[in-house]
TORROVEX-842234 format. One line per 4 residues: number of its first residue (from 1); for each residue x, y, z of C-alpha. Coordinates in steps of 0.05 Angstrom, whole numbers, plus 5000, padded with zeros to 4 digits. Each point is the difference from the previous one (the first is absolute). Layout:
NUM> X:Y:Z ~ ... .
***
This chain:
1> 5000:5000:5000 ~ 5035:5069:4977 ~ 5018:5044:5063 ~ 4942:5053:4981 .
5> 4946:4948:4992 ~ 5027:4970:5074 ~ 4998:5063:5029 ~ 4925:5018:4974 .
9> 4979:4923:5025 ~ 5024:5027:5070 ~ 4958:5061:4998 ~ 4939:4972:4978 .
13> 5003:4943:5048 ~ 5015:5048:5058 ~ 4932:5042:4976 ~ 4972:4941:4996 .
17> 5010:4983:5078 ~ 4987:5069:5013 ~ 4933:5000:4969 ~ 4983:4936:5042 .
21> 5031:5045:5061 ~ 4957:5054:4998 ~ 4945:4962:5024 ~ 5039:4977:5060 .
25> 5028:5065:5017 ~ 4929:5031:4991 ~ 4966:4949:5052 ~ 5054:5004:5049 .
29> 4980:5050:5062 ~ 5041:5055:5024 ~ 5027:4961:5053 ~ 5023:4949:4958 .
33> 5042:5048:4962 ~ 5028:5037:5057 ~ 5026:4928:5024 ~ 5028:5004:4928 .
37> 5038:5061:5010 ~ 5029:4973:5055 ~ 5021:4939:4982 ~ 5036:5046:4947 .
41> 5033:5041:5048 ~ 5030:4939:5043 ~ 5026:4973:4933 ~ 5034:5073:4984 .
45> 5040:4991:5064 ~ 5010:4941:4999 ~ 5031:4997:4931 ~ 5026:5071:5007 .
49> 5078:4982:4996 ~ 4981:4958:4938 ~ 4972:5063:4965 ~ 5053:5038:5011 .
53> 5046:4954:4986 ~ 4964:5001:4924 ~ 5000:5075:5000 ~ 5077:4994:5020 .
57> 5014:4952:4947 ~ 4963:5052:4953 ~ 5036:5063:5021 ~ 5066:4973:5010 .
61> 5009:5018:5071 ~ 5043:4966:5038 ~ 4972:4963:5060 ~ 5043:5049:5050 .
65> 4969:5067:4973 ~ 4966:5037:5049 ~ 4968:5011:4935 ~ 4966:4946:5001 .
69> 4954:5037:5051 ~ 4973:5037:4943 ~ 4973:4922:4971 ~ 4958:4982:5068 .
73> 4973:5069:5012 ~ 4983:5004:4928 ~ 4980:4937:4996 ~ 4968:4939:5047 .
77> 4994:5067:5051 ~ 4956:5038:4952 ~ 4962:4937:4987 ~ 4994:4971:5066 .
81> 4976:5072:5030 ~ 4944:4999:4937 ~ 4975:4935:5007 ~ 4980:5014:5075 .
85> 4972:5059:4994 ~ 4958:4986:4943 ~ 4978:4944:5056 ~ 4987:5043:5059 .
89> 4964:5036:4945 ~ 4950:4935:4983 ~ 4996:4987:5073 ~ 4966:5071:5010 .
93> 4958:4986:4941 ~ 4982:4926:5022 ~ 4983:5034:5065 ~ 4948:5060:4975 .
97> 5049:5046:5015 ~ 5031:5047:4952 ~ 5073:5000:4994 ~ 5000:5065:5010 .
101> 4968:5001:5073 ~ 5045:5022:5036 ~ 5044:5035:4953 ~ 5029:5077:5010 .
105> 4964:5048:4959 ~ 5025:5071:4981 ~ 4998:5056:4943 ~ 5035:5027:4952 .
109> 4993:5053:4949 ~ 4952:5009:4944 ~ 4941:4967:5045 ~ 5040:4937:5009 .
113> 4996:4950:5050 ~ 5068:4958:5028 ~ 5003:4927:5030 ~ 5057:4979:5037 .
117> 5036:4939:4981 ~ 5069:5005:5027 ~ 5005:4981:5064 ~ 4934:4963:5008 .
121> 5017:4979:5072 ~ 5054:4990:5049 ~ 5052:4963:4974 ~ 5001:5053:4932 .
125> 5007:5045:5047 ~ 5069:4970:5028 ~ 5024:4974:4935 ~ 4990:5056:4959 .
129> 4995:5056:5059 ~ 4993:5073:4961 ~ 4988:4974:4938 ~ 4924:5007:4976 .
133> 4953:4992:4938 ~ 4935:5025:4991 ~ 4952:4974:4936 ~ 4963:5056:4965 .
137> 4933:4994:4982 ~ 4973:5031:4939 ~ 4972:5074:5011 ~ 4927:4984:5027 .
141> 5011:4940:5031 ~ 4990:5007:5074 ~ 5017:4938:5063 ~ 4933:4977:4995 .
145> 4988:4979:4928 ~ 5075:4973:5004 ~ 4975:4955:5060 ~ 4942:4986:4961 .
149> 5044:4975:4925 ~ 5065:4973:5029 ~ 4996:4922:4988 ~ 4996:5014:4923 .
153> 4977:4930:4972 ~ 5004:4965:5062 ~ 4939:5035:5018 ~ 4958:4958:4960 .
157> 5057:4934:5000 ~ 4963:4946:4956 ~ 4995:5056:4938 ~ 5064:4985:4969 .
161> 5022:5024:4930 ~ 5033:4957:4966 ~ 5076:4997:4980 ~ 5044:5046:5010 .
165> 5074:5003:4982 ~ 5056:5026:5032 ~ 5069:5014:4949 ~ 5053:5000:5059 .
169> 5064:5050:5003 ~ 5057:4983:5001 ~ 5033:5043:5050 ~ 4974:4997:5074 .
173> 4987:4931:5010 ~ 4930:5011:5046 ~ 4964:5036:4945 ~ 4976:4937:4955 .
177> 4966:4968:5067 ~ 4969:5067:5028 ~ 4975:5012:4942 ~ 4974:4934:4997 .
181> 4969:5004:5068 ~ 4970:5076:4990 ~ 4971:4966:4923 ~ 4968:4942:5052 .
185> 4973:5030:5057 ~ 4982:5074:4978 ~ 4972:4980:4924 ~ 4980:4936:5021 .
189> 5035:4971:4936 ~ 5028:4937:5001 ~ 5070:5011:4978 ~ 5047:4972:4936 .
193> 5071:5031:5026 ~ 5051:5005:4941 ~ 5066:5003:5038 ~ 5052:5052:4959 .
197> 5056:4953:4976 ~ 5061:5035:5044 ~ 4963:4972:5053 ~ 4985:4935:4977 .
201> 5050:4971:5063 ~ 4943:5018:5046 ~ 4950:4950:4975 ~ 5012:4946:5049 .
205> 4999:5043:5060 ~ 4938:5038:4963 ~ 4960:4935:4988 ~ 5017:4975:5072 .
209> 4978:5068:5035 ~ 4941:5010:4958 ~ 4983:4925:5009 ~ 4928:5003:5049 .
213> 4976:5054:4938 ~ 5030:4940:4945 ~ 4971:4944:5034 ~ 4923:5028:5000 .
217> 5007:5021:4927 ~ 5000:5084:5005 ~ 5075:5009:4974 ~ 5042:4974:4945 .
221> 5072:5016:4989 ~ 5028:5002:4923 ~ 5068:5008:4975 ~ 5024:5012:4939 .
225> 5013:5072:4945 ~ 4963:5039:4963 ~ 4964:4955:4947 ~ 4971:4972:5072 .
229> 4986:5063:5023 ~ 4963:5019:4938 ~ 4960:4940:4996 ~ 4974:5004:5074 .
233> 4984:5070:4996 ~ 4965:4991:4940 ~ 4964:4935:5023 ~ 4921:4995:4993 .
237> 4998:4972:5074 ~ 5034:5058:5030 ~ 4964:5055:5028 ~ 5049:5062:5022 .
241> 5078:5014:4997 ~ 5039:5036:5045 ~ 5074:5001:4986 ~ 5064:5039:5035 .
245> 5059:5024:4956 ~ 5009:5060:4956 ~ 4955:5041:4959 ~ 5035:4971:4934 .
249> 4981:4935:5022 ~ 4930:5008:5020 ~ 4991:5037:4933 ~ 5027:4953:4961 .
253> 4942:4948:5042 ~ 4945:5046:4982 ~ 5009:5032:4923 ~ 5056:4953:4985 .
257> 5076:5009:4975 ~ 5044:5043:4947 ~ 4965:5049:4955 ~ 4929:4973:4997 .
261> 4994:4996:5070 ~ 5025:5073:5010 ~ 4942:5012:4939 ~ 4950:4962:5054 .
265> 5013:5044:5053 ~ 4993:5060:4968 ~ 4930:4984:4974 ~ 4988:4965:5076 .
269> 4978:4934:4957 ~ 5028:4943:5044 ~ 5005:4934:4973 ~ 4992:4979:5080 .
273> 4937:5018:5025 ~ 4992:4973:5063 ~ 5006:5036:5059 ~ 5059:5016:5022 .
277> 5030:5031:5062 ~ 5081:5021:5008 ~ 5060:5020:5047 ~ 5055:5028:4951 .
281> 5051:5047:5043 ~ 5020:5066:4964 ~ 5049:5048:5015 ~ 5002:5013:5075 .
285> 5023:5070:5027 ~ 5031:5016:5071 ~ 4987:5075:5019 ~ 5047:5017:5049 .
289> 4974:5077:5030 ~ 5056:5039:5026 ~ 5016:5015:5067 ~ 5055:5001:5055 .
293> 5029:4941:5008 ~ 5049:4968:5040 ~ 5062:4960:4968 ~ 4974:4938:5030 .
297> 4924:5023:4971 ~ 5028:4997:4931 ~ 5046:4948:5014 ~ 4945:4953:5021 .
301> 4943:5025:4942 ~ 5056:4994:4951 ~ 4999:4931:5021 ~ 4924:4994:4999 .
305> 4998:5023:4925 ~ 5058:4950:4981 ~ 4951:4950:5029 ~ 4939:5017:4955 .
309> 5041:4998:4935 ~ 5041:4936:5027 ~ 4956:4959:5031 ~ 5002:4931:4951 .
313> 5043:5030:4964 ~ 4956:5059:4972 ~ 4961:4942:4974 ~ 4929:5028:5037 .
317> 4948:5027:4965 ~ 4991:5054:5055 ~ 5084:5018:5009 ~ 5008:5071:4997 .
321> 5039:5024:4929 ~ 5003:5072:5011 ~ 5006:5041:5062 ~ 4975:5075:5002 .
325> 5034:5049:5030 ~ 5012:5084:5012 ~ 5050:5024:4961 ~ 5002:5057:5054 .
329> 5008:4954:5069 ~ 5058:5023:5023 ~ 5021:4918:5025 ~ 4996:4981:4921 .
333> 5061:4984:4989 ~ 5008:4969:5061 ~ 4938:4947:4990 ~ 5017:4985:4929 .
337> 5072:4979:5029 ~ 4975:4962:5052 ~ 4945:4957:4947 ~ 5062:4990:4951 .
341> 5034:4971:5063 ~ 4945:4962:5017 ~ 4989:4968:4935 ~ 5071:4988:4986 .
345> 5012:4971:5072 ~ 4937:4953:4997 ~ 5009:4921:4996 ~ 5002:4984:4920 .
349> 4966:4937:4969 ~ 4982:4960:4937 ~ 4965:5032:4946 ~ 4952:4942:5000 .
353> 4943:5035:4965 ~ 4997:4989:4918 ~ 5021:5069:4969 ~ 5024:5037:5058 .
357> 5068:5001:4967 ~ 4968:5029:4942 ~ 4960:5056:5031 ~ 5063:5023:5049 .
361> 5038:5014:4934 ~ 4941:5034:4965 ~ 5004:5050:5062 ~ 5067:5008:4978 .
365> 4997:5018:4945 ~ 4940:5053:4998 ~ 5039:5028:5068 ~ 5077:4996:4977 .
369> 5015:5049:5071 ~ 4969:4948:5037 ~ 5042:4973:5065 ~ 5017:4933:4994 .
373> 5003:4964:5071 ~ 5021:4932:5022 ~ 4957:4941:4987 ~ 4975:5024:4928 .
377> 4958:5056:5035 ~ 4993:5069:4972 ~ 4979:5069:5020 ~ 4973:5051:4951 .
381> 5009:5077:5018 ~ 5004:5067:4971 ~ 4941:4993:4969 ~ 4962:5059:4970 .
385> 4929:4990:5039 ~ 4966:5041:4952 ~ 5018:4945:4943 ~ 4961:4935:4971 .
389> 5041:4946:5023 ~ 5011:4923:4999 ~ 5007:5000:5073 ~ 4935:5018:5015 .
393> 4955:4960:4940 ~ 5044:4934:5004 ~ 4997:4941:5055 ~ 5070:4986:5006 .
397> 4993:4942:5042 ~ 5065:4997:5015 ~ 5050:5034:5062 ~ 4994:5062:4955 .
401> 4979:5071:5045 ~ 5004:5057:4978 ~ 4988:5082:5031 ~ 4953:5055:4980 .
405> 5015:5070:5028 ~ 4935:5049:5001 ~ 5013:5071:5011 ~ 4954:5018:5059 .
409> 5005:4999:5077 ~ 4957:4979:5059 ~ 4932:4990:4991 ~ 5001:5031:4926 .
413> 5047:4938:4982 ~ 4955:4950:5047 ~ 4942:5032:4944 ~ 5044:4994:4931 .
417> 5033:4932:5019 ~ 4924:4962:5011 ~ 4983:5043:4936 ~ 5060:4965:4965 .
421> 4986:4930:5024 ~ 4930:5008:4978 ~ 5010:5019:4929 ~ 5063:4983:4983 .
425> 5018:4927:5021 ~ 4979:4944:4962 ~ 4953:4956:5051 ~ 4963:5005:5071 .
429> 5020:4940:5035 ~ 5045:5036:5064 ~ 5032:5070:5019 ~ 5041:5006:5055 .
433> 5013:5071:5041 ~ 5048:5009:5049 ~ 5002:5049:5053 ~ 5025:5032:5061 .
437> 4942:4998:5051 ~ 5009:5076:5017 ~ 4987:5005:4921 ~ 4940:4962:5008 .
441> 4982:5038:5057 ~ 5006:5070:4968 ~ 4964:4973:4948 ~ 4937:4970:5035 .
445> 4931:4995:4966 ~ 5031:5023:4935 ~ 5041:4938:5000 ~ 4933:4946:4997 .
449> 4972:5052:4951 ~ 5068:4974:4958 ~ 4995:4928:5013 ~ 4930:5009:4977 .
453> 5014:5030:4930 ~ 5055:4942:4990 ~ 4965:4952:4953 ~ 5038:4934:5020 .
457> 4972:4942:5026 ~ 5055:4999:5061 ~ 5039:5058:5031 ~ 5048:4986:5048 .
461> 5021:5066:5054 ~ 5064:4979:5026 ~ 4996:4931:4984 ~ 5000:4957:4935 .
465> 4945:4983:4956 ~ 5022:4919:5011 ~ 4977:5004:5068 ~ 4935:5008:4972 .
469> 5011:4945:4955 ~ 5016:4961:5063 ~ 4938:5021:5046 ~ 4947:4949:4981 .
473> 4953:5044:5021 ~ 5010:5060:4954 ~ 4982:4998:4931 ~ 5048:5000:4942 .
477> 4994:5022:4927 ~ 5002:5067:4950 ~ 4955:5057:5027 ~ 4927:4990:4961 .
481> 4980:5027:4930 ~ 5039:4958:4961 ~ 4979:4975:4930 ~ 5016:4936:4967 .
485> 5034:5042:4939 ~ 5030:5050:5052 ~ 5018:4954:5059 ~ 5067:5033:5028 .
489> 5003:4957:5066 ~ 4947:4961:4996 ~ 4921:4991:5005 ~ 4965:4973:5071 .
493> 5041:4976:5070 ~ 5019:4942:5038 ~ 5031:4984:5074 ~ 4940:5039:5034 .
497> 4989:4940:5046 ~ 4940:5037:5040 ~ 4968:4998:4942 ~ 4986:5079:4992 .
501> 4948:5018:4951 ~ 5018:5074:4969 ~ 5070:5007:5011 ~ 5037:5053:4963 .
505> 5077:4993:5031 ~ 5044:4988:5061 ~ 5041:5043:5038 ~ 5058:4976:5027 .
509> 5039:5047:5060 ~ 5059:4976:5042 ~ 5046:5044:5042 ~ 5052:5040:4967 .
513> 5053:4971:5045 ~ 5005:4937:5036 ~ 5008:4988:5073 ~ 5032:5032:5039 .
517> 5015:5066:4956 ~ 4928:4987:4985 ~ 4986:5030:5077 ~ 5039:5066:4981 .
521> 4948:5019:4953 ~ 4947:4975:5042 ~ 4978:4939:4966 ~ 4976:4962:5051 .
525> 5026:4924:4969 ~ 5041:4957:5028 ~ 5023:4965:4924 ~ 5062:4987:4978 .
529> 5024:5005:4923 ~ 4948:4954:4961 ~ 5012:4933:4986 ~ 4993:5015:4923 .
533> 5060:5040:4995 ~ 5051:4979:4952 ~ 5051:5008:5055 ~ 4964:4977:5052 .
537> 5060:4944:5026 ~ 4944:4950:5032 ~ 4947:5014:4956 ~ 5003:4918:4980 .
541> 4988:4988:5073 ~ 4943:5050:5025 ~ 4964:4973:4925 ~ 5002:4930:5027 .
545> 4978:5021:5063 ~ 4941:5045:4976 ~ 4972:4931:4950 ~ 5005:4960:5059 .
549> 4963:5054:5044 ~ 4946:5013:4946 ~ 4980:4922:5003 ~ 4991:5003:5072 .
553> 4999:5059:5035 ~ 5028:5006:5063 ~ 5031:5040:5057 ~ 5055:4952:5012 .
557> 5034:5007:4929 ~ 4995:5078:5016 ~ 5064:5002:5024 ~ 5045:4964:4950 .
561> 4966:5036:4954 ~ 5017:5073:5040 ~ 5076:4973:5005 ~ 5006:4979:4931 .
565> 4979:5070:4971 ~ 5033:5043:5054 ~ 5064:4964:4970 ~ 4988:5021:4930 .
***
């Protein structure tokens, strides 16, 4: 039997058994798939070391690397931390509760209302002390009709609808599975995952994690490139498509490649018609508003921004490419020396990730002044930031970062720099902003009035967009109004496991310091430099720790956990 015909068999034996497990999933109570969710969460632990020994293999780290912490965070963590949430969620539900009982409620501007979901109880509080996320509703949403919607299809758990596939990435090695389980549980779809073919070392650990979903018929996992791809998408039996990669690729999905699909597009005549929903990064901005800083201030968020480009390499679709600054803050000079340090003084690694070669030398050669650091990594500057510019249109996806100098000051550049990032960068996914909390401060109200006019789907204030990738209680995707023939980051969300109806974005905040220096500025937290740092020494360590504690919460891993990350 030729290869293509082989892999097509697979795919229509695996709808087949899908088909036949809709039924099953349909009839089974909300109890029943709670117990589900946990049997997949004891399996994530369990097998945790065997994931990231897969993602490892994949990346090329070696087994010493502290980063290697970047693996479980990223990956059985991010899983493990989804899966029981999304259970604590159907135990609400199974109960008549909503899973948004007890939640914090709040507002924001433009008639919007807020729900906490980082920390939702004690031990987020500990773990993660003075770091925070909030989920935005939609303008006109208010706490009660949120109560009233959250549970999405689980409100009504025996209407299922149909098939639905997930195209994996191939980059953070959680995303296939979430998106799995957020296809599952909030869309009620049984699920036909397609795993991306860099990751094709995780399907044992994959199929033995996802197992209790397997065995009762409501997932499928498929291999294979993109003849499969094509066929499954394009399958009579399937009934939506969600996918995670680049806007290339999802175009090339939806009109189809070369010159006639480009002709497709720009008609909006897609050859797939199905519904389709999409995470596809973008170009992610840092604005960094000026203020007085201390050396060890810059020092440290010099170190922060390395993080957000370096993080996997670069190889996220949320890692900041370009940072924003004042050409008129008088510590310039200063920062930009300290985040050439930084990126030239981080840990280097493989460039595991097809065409990242390709892309670093591109940026070379439409920025010839570029800086070119240790590890393959380069910084653009002297850039004129009135200019059209590759930087800003083009996904490098790659440990390419690159600096954009406004002319303005105080809040005037605060105004112009969220002006910029809204009309200038390709894509909504994340924008980070750092600043000095006596910035904030002089800011005040006019500051949320900002974050409201930002049109991304997360925004992170002294903190990274991945920690909203990480919370499995915030939502993650492109800010809403996308169109299929326009789709910049993406169409819909996923994570969100409290199931909020109406969400429009997350906001992340963390302090601008850790502890202690965190105290001299009067940020009352007591956390250390995160875990996700790329040179955090036992990130490895406090990421084992944190799987093992998401499985099975307890006070009595609290401290190894606190002793691990102090170290770091």
């Amino acid at each position: 039997m030729p290869p293509s015909t082989e892999a097509h068999a697979a795919v229509d034996s695996a709808l087949a058994d899908l088909r036949a497990g809709e039924n099953t999933w349909a009839a089974l109570p909300l109890r029943g798939r709670r117990a589900l969710l946990e049997r997949v969460r004891d399996l994530t632990v369990a097998h945790g070391a065997d994931w990231v020994d897969a993602a490892r293999t994949i990346k090329g780290l070696d087994a010493s690397s502290p980063l290697v912490g970047e693996e479980w965070m990223s990956g059985p963590y991010a899983f493990a931390s989804g899966a029981a949430t999304l259970a604590h969620t159907l135990d609400a539900l199974d109960s008549g509760r909503s899973p948004l009982e007890s939640a914090t409620f709040g507002s924001a501007p433009g008639d919007r209302t807020t729900i906490q979901v980082l920390p939702l109880g004690i031990f987020d509080s500990l773990l993660l002390n003075g770091f925070h996320a909030e989920v935005w509703l939609n303008p006109g949403v208010d706490a009660e009709k949120a109560k009233r919607t959250a549970g999405l299809a689980q409100l009504d758990p025996a209407a299922t609808n149909g098939i639905g596939v997930v195209l994996g990435a191939g980059n953070i090695t959680s995303i296939a599975p979430l998106d799995t389980l957020y296809e599952l549980i909030a869309h009620n779809r049984v699920v036909a995952l397609k795993l991306n073919p860099i990751t094709d070392p995780l399907l044992p650990v994959l199929t033995t994690v996802l197992g209790p979903l397997i065995e009762v018929g409501a997932v499928r996992i498929l291999t294979g490139g993109p003849d499969t791809g094509t066929y499954l998408v394009h399958h009579a039996h399937v009934d939506h498509v969600h996918m995670t990669g680049s806007s290339t690729t999802h175009d090339a999905i939806v009109f189809g490649p070369g010159e006639t699909g480009a002709e497709r597009k720009a008609a909006n005549d897609p050859i797939l018609t199905k519904p389709m929903t999409s995470e596809l990064g973008g170009v992610s901005p840092t604005i960094v508003l000026p203020g007085q800083w201390s050396r060890a201030d810059i020092a440290f968020q010099a170190e922060h921004i390395a993080t957000q480009r370096l993080h996997n390499s670069g190889y996220n679709c949320v890692a900041s490419q370009v940072v924003v600054l004042s050409s008129g803050w008088k510590q310039r000079d200063e920062f930009i020396a300290a985040l050439r340090a930084a990126l030239d003084r981080a840990p280097t690694r493989r460039a595991y990730y097809p065409g990242s070669d390709a892309r670093v030398s591109g940026a070379l050669e439409n920025y010839p002044q570029s800086a070119r650091l240790r590890g393959g990594r380069v910084l653009i500057g002297d850039l004129d930031p009135g200019s059209e510019t590759a930087l800003l249109t083009t996904e490098y996806f790659a440990p390419v970062l690159g600096v954009i100098e406004l002319p303005y000051d105080g809040e005037q550049f605060a105004i112009k720099a969220v002006e910029a990032a809204n009309s200038r960068f390709v894509g909504t996914l994340g924008v980070n902003i750092i600043a000095h909390p006596k910035t904030l401060h002089a800011l005040g109200d006019r500051f949320e009035s900002l974050l409201a006019e930002l049109r991304y789907g997360t925004i992170a204030v002294n903190s990274w967009t991945g920690l909203g990738f990480l919370s499995a209680a915030a939502t993650w995707g492109a800010f809403p109004g996308h169109t299929i023939d326009d789709v910049q980051s993406g169409i819909g969300i996923v994570h969100n496991a409290l199931l909020i109806d109406g969400a429009e974005r997350t906001v992340v905040r963390g302090p601008f310091r850790p502890s202690p220096r965190s105290l001299i500025n009067r940020e009352w937290t007591i956390s250390p430099k995160p875990p996700w740092f790329v040179t955090n020494r036992t990130a490895a360590t406090t990421g084992r720790l944190l799987t093992g504690f998401a499985g099975a919460p307890s006070w009595a891993k609290l401290p190894a956990i606190f002793a691990s990350a102090l170290r770091g």
